[in-house]
Steps between C-alpha positions, in 0.01 A plus 500: 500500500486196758532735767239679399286183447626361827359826633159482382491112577551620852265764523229293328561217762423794771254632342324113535601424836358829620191449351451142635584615832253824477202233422568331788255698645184482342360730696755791532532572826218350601665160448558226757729210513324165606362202438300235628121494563496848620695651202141716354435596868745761609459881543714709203861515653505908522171489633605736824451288850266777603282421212541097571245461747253660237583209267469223791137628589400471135650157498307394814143608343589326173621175646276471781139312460159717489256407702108445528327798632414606766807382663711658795781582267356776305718609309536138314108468438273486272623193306289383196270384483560409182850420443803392313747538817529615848839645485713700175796264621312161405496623173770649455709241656811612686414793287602333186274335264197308492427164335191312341284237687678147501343173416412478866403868652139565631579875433687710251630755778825689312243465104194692492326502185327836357177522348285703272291546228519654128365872529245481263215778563571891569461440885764200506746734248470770756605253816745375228682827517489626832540122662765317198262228493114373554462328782321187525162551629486259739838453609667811389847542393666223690398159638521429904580187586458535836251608751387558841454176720126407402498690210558399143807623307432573100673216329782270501796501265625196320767495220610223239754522258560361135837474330654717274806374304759755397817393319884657511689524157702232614218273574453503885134519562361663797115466611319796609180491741214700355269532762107409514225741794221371632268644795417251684207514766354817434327642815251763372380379157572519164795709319402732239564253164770737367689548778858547420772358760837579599742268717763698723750408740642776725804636377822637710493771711888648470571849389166555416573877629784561251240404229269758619752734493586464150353840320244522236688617274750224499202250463345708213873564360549087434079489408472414141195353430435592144881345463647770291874390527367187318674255745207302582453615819202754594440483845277763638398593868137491674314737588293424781270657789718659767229508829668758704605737214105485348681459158675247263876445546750264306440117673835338668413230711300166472565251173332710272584871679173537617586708772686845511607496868640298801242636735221402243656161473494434884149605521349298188673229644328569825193522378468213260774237647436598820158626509584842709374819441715827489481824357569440172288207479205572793262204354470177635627242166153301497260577205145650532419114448734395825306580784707402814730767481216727618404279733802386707670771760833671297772646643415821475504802234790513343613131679865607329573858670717734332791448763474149372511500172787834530692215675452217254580736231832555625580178575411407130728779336811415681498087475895457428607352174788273548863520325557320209712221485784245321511829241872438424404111417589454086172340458307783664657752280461328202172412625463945528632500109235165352190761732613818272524286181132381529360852598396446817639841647257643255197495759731322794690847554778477708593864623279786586552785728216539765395859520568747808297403797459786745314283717648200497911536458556145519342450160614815349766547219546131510676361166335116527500212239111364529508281171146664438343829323159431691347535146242307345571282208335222270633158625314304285174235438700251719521744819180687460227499728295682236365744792539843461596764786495876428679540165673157543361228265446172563816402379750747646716494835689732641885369491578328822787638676815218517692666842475238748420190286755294591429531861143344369568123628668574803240772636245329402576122441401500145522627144193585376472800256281668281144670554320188653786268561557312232837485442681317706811571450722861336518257154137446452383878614777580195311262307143636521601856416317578178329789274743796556778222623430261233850553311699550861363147563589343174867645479519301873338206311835491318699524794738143567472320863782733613370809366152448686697394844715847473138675426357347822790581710510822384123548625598300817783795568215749534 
């Protein structure tokens, strides 16, 4: 009999250690080993050289500036003139993750904030549900707060916080920021009164190719938004308007899945971060009430080609997820154990098999560990921006994927989370979680002081 228990002792213990080792790489194959300030910014490791250079011209026309047109370099042109940035890369920084404005910044640059109105009459419904939202009239569905030299940009962003107070079983307090919008400075009049307003800092950019090539029916397999297994948890996908297809598709990207593609991505944020037409988007992002766009030269029609945006595409599906690390640390793996306990891998999934990609191999077949199932769930009153988007109410996000997080401070040089920022460090985004999360959050309310530092490291290993 101890033989027999020494036995299964020993086939447990390799049973663990392969496991640990296998999420290593949270990206399958796709994975890459490194660290520093360029950890988010590396091709997928059995991305073929032949298919490198691909991947470095995509990277050159999303880290390079735009210009003014007309300008010599025409294939850069056509910048603005209305604006949030001149370049994907100053938003996406090191193509990691944005931040909010501090105290002292002119300019939001890596935060936009979206805008819209409540779709009241049977024309707004209609734009409701072919558009996910009603845009502002005057400003449409996203403040510029840049422009053109000698022209005026739409607005200025300024955020203040207040404190909230949240306190551990064991007394430790910790104070949360809830933050306070204002637009500042407004350059063409008046907003509508019942304009609704949503803060948003650029999120990462790493295997967001593996998370388009998740199938459907995996999504619609861990959908349960009418939460018929009774475990509190009914997250649900979006549906949302898919340009090229002419039809509605399930929603994967942006904080509330409002968009069903990469290549839509790019080009919405072409058109209203950068202000550059394309094919999917062919209009100019001023209102019928902004008038320069009409008036100042562009850079031609589409001023994104299709070559360009085939490039940036591909650049943006194989972004290189880095290995985890310290897994074999006690703390970390106890850290793994406290995570399950609360619930958190019930919407933070971590394992999913991407489906077979034909025409991309280097994303195909690829068992990953995201820490996300990209759908949308209730997070709460403290969290919502109470703006809706496609079937997504004003209080529900889609679940963040974790891969990469601890990399957060050292790409980026800070540790800002959540939709808009807020957070500023991996204890306070746990801290906001709400609605849906609510008894997740309280269970790691009762956690002790070396509990909630194995939880963090834990999240720090990803």
């Amino acid at each position: 009999m101890k033989l027999y228990f020494k036995s299964l002792l020993a086939t447990l213990l390799t049973l663990s250690s392969s496991v640990s080792a296998y999420e290593v790489d949270s990206g399958g194959a796709t994975s890459v080993a490194k660290e520093g300030a360029n950890a988010f910014s590396l091709p997928a490791s059995n991305l073929p050289l032949t298919k490198r250079l691909d991947f470095s011209v995509g990277n050159s026309f999303f880290r390079n500036p735009w210009i003014q047109a007309p300008a010599t370099t025409d294939a850069r042109d056509g910048l603005g003139p209305l604006f949030n940035t001149n370049g994907c890369q100053n938003c996406h920084i090191k193509d990691g993750r944005g931040h909010p404005p501090e105290k002292d910044d002119i300019h939001a640059v890596s935060m936009l904030v979206r805008l819209s109105i409540p779709a009241m009459s049977a024309e707004q419904k209609k734009i409701f549900i072919k558009e996910g939202i009603v845009p502002e009239p005057t400003y449409g569905g996203q403040l510029q707060d840049f422009a053109l030299q000698d022209q005026i940009p739409e607005g200025q962003i300024s955020i203040t916080y207040t404190q909230v107070p949240v306190r551990f079983a064991d007394g430790t307090e910790v104070i949360l920021r809830k933050p306070e919008l204002k637009i500042q400075q407004l350059g063409y009049g008046e907003m509508h009164p019942d304009t609704q307003f949503s803060a948003r800092v650029a999120p990462p950019m790493i295997g967001l190719g593996l998370l388009e090539s998740i199938s459907e029916q995996t999504l619609m397999s861990w959908a349960d938004e009418s939460d018929d297994d009774n475990d509190g948890i009914s997250g649900k996908v979006n549906k949302v308007w898919d340009v090229e297809k002419n039809q509605f598709a399930i929603g994967r990207f942006g904080w509330k899945s409002g968009q069903p593609t990469l290549m839509q991505q790019n080009a919405a944020a072409f058109n209203g971060d950068v202000g550059l037409t394309s094919r999917l988007f062919p209009n100019q992002n001023c209102t019928s009430k902004q008038t320069l766009c009409a008036e100042l030269p562009n850079g031609g029609e589409p001023e994104v080609s299709d070559n360009i945006l085939d490039f940036v595409e591909f650049y943006t599906q194989h972004l290189a997820v880095p290995t985890r690390r310290n897994l074999e640390q006690p703390n970390v793996k106890l850290g793994q154990s406290l995570f399950v306990k609360a619930g958190c891998d019930s919407c933070h999934k971590s394992q999913v098999t991407t489906s077979v990609r034909e025409d991309l191999p280097a994303l195909s077949n690829q068992t990953i560990h995201p820490y996300t199932d990209l759908l949308l769930h209730d997070m709460g009153e403290g969290l919502a921006d109470n703006r809706p988007e496609y079937l997504a109410n004003g209080k529900e996000w889609r679940t963040a994927p974790l891969w990469g997080i601890g990399y957060t401070k050292e790409v980026n040089g800070h540790t800002y989370f959540l939709h808009d920022g807020r957070a500023r460090n991996l204890m306070e985004a746990v801290l906001w979680h709400g609605g849906e999360a609510e008894s997740s959050k309280q269970t790691v309310l009762t956690f002790n002081q070396k509990q909630r530092d194995a939880l963090i490291a834990f999240l720090n290993s990803l």
